[in-house]
N, CA and C atoms as a LAMMPS dump frame, in Angstrom:
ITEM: TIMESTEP
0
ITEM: NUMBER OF ATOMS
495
ITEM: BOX BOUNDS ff ff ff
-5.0000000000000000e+02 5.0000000000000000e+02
-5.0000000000000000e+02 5.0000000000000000e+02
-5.0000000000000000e+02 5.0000000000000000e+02
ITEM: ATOMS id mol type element x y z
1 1 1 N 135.411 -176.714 -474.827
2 1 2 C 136.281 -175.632 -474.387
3 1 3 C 137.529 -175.62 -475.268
4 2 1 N 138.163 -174.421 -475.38
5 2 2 C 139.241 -174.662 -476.506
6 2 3 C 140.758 -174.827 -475.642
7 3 1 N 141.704 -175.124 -476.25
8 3 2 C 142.833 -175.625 -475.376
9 3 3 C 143.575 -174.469 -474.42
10 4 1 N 143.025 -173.491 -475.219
11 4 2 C 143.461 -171.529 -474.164
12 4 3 C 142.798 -172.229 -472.564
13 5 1 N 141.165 -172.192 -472.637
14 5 2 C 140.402 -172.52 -471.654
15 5 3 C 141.022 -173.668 -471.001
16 6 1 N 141.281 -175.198 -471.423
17 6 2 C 141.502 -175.755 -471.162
18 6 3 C 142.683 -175.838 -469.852
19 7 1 N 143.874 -174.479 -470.298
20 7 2 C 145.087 -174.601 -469.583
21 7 3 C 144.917 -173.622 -468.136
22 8 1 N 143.607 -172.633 -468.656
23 8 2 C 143.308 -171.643 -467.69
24 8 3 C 142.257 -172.433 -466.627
25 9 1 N 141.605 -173.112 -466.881
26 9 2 C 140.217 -173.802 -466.263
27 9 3 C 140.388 -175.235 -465.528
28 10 1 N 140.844 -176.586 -466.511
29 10 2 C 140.677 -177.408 -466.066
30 10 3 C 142.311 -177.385 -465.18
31 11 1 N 142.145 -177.249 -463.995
32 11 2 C 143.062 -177.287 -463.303
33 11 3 C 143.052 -178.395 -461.906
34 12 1 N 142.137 -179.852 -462.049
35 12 2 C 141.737 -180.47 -461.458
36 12 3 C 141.984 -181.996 -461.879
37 13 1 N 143.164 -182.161 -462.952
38 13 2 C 143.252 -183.394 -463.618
39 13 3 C 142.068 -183.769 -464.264
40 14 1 N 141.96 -183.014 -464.724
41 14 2 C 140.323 -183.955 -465.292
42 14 3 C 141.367 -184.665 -466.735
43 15 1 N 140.213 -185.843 -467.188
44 15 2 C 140.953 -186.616 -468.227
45 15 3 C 139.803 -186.693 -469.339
46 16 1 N 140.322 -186.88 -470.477
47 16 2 C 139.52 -187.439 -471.417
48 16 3 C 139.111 -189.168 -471.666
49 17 1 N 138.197 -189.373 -472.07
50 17 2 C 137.676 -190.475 -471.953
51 17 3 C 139.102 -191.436 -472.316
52 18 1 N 139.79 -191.261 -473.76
53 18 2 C 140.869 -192.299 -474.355
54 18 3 C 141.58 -191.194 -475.073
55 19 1 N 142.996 -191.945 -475.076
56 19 2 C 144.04 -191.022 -476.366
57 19 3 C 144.274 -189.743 -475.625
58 20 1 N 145.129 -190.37 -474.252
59 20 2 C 145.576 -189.074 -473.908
60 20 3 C 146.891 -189.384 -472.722
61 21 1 N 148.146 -188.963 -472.654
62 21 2 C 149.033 -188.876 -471.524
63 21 3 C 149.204 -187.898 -470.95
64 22 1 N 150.1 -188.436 -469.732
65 22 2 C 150.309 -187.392 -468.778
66 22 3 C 151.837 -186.891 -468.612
67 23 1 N 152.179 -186.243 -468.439
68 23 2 C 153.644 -185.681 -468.413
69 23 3 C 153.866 -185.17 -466.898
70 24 1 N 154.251 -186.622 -466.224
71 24 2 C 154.127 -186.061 -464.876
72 24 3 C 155.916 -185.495 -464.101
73 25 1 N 155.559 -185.15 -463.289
74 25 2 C 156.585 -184.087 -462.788
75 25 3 C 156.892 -184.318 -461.17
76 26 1 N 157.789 -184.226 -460.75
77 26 2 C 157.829 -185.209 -459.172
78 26 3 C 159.15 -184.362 -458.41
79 27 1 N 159.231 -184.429 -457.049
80 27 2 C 160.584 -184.181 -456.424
81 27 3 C 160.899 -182.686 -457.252
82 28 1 N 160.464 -181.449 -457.192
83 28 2 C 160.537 -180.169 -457.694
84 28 3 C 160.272 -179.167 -456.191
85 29 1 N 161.323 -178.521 -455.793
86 29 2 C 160.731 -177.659 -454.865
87 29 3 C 159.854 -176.439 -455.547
88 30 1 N 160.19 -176.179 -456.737
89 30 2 C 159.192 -174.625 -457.496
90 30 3 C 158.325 -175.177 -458.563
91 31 1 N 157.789 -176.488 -458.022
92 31 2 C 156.534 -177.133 -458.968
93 31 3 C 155.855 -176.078 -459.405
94 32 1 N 154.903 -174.985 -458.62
95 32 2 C 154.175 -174.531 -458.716
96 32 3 C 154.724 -173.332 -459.998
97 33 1 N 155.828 -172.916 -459.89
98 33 2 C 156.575 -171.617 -460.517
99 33 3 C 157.062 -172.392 -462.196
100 34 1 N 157.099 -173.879 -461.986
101 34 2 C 157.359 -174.249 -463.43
102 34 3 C 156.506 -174.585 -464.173
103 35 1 N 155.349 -175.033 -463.632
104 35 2 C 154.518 -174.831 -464.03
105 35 3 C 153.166 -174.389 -464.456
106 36 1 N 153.438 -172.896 -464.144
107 36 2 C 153.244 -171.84 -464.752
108 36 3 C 153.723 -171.446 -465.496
109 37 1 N 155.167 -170.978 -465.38
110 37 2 C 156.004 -170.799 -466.516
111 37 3 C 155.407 -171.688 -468.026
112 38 1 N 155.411 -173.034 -467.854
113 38 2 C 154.993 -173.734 -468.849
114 38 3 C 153.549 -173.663 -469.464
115 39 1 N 152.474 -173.256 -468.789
116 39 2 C 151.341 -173.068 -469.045
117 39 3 C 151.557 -171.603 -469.757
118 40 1 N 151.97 -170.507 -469.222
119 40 2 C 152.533 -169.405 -469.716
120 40 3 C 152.976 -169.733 -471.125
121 41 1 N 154.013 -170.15 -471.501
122 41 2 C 154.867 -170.741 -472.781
123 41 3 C 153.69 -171.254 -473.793
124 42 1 N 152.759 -172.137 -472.922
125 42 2 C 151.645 -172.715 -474.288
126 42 3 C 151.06 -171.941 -474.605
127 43 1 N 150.22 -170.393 -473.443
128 43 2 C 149.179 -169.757 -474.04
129 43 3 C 149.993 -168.669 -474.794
130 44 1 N 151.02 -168.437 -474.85
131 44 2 C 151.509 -167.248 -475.471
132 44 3 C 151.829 -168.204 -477.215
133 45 1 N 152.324 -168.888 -477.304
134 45 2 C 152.301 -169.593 -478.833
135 45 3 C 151.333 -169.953 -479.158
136 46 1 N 149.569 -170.616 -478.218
137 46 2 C 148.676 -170.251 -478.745
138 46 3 C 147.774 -169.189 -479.341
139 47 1 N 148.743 -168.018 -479.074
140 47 2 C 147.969 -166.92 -479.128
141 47 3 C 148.965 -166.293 -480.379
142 48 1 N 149.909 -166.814 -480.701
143 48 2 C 150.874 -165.83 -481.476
144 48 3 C 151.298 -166.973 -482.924
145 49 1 N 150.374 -168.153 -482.913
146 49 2 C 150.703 -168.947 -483.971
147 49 3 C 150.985 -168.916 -485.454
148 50 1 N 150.76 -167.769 -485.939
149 50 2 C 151.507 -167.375 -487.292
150 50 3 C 152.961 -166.757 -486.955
151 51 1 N 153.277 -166.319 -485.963
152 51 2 C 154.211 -165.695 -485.716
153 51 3 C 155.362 -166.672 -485.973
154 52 1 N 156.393 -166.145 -486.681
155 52 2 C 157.883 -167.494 -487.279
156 52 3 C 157.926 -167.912 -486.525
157 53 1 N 158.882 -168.792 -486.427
158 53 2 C 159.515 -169.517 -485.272
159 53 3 C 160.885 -168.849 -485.376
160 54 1 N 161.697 -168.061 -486.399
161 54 2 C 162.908 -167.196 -485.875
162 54 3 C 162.772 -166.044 -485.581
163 55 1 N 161.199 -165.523 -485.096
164 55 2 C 161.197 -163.936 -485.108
165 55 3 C 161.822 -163.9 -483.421
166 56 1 N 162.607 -162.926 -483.556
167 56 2 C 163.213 -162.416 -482.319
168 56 3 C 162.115 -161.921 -481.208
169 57 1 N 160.836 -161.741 -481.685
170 57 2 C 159.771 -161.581 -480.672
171 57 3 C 159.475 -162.455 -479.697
172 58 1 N 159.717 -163.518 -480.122
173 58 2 C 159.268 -164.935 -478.925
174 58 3 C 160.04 -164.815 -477.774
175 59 1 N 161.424 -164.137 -477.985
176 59 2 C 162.388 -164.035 -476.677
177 59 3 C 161.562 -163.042 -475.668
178 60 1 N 160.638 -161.555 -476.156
179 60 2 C 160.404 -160.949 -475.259
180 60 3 C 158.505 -161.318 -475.111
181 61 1 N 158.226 -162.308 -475.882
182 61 2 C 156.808 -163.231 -475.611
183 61 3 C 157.005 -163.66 -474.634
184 62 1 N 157.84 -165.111 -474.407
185 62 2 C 157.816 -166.102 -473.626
186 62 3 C 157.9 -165.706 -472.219
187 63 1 N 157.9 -166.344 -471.366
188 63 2 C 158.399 -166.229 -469.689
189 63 3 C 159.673 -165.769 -469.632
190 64 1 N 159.9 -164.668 -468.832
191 64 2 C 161.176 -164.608 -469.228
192 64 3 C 162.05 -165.631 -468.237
193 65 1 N 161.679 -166.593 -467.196
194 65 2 C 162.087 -167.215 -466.566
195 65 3 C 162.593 -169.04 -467.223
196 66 1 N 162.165 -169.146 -468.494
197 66 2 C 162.423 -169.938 -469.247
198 66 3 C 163.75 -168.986 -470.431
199 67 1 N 163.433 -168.132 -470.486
200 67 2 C 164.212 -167.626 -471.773
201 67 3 C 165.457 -167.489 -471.203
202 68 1 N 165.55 -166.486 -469.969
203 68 2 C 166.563 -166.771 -469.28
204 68 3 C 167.619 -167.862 -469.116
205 69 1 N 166.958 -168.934 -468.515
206 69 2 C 167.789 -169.892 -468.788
207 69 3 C 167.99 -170.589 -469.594
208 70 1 N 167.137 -170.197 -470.704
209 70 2 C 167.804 -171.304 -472.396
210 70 3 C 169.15 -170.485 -472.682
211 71 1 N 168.89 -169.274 -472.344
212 71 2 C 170.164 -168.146 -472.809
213 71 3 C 171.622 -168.751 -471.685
214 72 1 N 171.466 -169.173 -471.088
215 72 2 C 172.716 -169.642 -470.303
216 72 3 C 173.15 -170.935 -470.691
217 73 1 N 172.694 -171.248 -471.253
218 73 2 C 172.749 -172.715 -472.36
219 73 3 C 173.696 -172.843 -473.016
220 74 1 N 175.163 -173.733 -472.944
221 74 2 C 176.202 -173.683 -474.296
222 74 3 C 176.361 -174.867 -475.351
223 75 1 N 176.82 -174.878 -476.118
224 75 2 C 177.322 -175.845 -476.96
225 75 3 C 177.31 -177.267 -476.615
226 76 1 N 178.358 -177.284 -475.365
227 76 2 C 177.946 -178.652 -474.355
228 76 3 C 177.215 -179.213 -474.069
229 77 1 N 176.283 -178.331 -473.533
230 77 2 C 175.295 -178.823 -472.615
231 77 3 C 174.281 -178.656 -474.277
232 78 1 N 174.029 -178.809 -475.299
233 78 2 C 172.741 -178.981 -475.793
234 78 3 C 173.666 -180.062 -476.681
235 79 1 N 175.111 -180.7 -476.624
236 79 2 C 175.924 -181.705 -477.163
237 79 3 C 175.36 -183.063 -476.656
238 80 1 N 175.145 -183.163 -475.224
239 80 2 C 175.371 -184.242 -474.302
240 80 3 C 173.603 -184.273 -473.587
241 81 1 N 173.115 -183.093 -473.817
242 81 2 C 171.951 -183.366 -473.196
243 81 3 C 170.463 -183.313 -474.437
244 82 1 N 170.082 -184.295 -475.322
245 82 2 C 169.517 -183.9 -476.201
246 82 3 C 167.998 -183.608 -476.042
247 83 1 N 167.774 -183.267 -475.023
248 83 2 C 166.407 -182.655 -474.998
249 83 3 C 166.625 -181.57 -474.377
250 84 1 N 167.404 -180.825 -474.781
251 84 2 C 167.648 -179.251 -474.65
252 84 3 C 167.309 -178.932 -476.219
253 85 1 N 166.939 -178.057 -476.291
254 85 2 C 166.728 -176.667 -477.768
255 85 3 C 167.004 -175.614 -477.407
256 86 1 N 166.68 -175.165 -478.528
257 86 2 C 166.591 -173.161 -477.924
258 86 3 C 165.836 -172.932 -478.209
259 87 1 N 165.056 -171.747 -478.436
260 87 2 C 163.919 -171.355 -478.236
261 87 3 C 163.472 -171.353 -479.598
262 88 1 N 163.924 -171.019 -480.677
263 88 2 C 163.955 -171.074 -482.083
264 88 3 C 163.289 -172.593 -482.628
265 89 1 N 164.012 -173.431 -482.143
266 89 2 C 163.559 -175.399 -482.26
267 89 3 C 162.461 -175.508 -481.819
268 90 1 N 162.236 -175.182 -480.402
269 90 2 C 161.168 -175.656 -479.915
270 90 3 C 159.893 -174.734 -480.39
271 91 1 N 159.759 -173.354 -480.607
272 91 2 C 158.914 -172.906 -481.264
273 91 3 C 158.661 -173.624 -482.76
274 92 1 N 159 -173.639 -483.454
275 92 2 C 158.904 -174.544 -484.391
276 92 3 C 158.419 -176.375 -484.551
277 93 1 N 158.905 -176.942 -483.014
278 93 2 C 158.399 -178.181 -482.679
279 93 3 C 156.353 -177.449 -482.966
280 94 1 N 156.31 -176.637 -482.121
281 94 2 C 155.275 -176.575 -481.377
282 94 3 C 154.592 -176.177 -482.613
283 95 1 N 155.005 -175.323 -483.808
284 95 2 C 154.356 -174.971 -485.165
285 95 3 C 154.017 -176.309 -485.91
286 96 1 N 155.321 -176.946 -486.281
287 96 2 C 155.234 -177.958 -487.474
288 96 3 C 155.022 -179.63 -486.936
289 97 1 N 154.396 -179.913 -485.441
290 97 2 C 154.646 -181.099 -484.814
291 97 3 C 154.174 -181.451 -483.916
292 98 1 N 153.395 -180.027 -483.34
293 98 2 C 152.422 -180.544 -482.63
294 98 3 C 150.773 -181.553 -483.066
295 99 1 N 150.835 -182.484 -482.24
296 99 2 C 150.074 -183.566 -482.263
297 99 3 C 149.052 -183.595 -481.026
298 100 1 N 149.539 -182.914 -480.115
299 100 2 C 148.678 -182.693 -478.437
300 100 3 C 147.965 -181.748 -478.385
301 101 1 N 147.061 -181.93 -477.332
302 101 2 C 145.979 -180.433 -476.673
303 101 3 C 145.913 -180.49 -475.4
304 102 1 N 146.153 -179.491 -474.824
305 102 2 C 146.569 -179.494 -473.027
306 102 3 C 144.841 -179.886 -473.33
307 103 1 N 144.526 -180.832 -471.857
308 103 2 C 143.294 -180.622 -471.209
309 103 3 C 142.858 -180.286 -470.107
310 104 1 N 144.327 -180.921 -469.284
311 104 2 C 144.142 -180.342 -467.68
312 104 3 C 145.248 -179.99 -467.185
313 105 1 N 145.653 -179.795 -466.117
314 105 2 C 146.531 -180.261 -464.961
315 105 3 C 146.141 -180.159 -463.9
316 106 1 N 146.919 -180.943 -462.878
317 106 2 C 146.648 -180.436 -461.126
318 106 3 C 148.29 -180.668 -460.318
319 107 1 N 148.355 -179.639 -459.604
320 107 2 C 149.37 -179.596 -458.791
321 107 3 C 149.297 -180.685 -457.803
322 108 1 N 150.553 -180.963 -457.421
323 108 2 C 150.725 -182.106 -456.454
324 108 3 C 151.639 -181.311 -455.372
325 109 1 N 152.003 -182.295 -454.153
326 109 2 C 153.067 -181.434 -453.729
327 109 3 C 154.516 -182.089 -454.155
328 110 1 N 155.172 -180.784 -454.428
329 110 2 C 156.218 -180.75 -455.032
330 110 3 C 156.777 -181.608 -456.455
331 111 1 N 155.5 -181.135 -457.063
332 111 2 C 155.083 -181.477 -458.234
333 111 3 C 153.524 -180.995 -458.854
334 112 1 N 153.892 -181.992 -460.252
335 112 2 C 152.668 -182.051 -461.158
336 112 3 C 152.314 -182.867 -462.178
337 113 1 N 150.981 -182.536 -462.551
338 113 2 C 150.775 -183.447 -463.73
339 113 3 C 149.956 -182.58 -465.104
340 114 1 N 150.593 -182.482 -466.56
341 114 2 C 149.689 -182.393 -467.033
342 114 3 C 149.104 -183.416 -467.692
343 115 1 N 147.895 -183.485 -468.332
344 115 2 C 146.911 -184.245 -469.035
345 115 3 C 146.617 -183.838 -470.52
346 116 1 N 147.266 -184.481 -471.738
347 116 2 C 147.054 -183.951 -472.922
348 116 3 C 146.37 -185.051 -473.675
349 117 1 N 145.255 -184.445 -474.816
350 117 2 C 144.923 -185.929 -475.436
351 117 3 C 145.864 -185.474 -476.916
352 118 1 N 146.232 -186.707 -477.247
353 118 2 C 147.207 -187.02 -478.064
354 118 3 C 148.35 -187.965 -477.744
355 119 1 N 149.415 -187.616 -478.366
356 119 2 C 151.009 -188.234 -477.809
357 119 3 C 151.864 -186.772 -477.673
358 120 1 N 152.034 -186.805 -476.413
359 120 2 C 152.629 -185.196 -476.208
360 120 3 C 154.339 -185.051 -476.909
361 121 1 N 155.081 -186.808 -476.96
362 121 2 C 156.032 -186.71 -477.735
363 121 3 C 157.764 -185.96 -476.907
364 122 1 N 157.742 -186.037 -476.253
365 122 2 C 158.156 -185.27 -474.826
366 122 3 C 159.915 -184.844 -475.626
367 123 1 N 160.072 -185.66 -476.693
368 123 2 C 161.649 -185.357 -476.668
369 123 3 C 161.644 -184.07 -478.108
370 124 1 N 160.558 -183.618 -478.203
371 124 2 C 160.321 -182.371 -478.639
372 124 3 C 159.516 -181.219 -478.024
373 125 1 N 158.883 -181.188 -476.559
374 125 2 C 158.314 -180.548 -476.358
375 125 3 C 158.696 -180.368 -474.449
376 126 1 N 159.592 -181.49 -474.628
377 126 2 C 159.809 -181.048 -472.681
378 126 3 C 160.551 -179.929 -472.36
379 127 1 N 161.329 -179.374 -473.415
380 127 2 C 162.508 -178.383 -473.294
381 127 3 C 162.389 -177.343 -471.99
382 128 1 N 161.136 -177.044 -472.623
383 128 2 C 160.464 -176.032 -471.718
384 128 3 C 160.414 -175.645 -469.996
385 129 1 N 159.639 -177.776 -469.862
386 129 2 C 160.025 -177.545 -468.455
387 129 3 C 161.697 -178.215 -467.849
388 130 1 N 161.887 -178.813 -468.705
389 130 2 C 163.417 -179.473 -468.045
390 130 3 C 164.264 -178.286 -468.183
391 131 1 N 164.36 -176.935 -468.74
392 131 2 C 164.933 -176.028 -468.887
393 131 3 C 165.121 -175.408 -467.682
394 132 1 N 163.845 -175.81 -467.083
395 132 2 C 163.714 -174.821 -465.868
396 132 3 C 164.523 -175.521 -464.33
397 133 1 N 165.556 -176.375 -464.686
398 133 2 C 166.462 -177.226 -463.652
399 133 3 C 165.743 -178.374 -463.511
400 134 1 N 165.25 -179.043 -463.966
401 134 2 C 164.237 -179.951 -463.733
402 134 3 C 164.883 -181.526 -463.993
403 135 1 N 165.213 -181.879 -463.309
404 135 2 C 166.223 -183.14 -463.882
405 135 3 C 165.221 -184.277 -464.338
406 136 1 N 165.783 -184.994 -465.341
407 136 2 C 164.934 -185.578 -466.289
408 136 3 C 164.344 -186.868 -465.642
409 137 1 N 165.164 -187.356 -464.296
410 137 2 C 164.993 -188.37 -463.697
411 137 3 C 163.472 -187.994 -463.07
412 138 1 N 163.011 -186.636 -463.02
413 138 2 C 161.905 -186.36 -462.321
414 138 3 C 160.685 -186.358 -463.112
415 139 1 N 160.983 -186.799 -464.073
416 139 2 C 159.625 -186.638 -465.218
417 139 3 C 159.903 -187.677 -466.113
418 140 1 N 158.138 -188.083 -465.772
419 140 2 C 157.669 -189.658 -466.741
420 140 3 C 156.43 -188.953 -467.344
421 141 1 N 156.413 -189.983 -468.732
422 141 2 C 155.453 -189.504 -469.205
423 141 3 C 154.495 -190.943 -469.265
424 142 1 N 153.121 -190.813 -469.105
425 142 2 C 152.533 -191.965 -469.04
426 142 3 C 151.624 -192.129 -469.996
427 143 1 N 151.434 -193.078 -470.66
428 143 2 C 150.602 -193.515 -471.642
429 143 3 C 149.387 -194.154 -471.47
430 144 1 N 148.158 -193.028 -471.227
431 144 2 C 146.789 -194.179 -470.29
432 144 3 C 146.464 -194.933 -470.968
433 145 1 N 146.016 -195.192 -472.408
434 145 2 C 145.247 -195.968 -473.13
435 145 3 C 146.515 -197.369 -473.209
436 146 1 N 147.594 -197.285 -473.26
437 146 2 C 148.692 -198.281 -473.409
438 146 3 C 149.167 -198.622 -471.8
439 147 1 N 148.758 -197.605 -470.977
440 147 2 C 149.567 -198.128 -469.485
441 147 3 C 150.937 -198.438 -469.406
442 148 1 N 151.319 -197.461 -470.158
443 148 2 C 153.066 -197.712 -470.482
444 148 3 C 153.685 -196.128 -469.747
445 149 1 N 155.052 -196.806 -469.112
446 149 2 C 155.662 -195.329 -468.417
447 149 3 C 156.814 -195.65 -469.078
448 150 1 N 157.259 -194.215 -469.643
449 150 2 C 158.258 -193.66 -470.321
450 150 3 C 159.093 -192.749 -469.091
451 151 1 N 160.415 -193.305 -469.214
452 151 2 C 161.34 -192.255 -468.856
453 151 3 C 162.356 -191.662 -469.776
454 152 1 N 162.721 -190.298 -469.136
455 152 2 C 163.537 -189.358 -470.471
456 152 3 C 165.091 -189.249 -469.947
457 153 1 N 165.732 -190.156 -471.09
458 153 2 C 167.01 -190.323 -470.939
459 153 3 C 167.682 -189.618 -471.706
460 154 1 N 169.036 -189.032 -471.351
461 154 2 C 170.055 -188.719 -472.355
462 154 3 C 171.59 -188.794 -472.243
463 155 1 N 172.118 -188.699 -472.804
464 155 2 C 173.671 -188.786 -472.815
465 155 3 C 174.293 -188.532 -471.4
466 156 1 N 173.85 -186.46 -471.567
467 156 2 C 173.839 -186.68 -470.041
468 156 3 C 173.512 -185.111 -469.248
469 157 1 N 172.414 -185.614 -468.144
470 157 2 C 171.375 -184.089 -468.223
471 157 3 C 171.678 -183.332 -467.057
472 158 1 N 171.657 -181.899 -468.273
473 158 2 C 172.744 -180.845 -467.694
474 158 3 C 172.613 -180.789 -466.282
475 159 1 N 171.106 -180.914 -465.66
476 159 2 C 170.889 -180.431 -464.275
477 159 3 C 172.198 -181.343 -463.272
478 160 1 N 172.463 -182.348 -463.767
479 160 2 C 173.756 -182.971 -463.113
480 160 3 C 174.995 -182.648 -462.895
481 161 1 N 175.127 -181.21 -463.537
482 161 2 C 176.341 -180.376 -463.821
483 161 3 C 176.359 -178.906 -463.098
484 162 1 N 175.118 -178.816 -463.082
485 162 2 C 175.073 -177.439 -463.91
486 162 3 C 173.294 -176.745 -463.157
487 163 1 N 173.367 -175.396 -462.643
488 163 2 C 171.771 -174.807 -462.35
489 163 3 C 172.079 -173.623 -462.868
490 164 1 N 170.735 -173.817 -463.868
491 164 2 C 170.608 -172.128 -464.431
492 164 3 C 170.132 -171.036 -463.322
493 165 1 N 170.175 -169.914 -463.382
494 165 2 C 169.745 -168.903 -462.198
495 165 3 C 168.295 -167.796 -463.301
């Protein structure tokens, strides 16, 4: 199945045999709404992958519920919190750096998990969902073949300050 299918279909955690983490997601009352949004965000850059990474099109591509709030985003807050981008960076992560392939996810309550084989690399590619108020304390990324849990730290994350609308 190709990774389009993958994000539309396997929606049951399914896993690959080896060489694959999870980017899990916890304590979210709009689990369900972010991640969509985020599944949204992958199939639209899978589908638009020659497209630059500065064309002004991606603003009216993307969700606008992510774009939205990258746009309320200042100086500060992408100073002190370094896994913020804008939409420009992270399109470009996702051109020149991607290393992952969604395979699954499954909703939890008040949460989620996705399942990618690769190294999903999270401090270039979480933007997306931590954008969406998601405080970083709520998302680990886990390493099955290593059994190692990663947490995402930074200086200091905006959701502690600050909710985008």
């Amino acid at each position: 199945m190709t990774e389009s299918g993958n994000i539309k279909y396997n929606t049951k955690g399914e896993k690959p045999l080896k060489s694959y983490q999870i980017v899990r997601v916890r304590n979210i009352a709009n689990a369900k709404e972010v991640l969509d949004n985020f599944k949204n965000a992958v199939l639209i850059f899978l589908n638009n992958k020659t497209l630059h990474y500065e064309d002004p099109k991606w603003e009216k591509l993307l969700p606008n519920e992510v774009v939205s709030k990258i746009k309320q985003l200042n100086d500060d807050d992408y100073k002190y919190d370094e896994l913020l981008d804008d939409i420009d960076m992270t399109i470009y992560n996702f051109q020149d750096i991607k290393q992952w392939e969604w395979y699954s996810s499954i909703e939890t309550e008040k949460g989620f998990d996705i399942i990618v084989k690769g190294k999903f690399n999270a401090w270039q590619f979480i933007n997306f969902i931590h954008c969406q108020n998601v405080p970083l304390d709520n998302i680990t990324i886990i390493d099955a073949d290593k059994k190692e849990f990663y947490e995402l730290k930074t200086i200091k994350d905006y959701t502690s300050y600050k909710i985008l609308k």
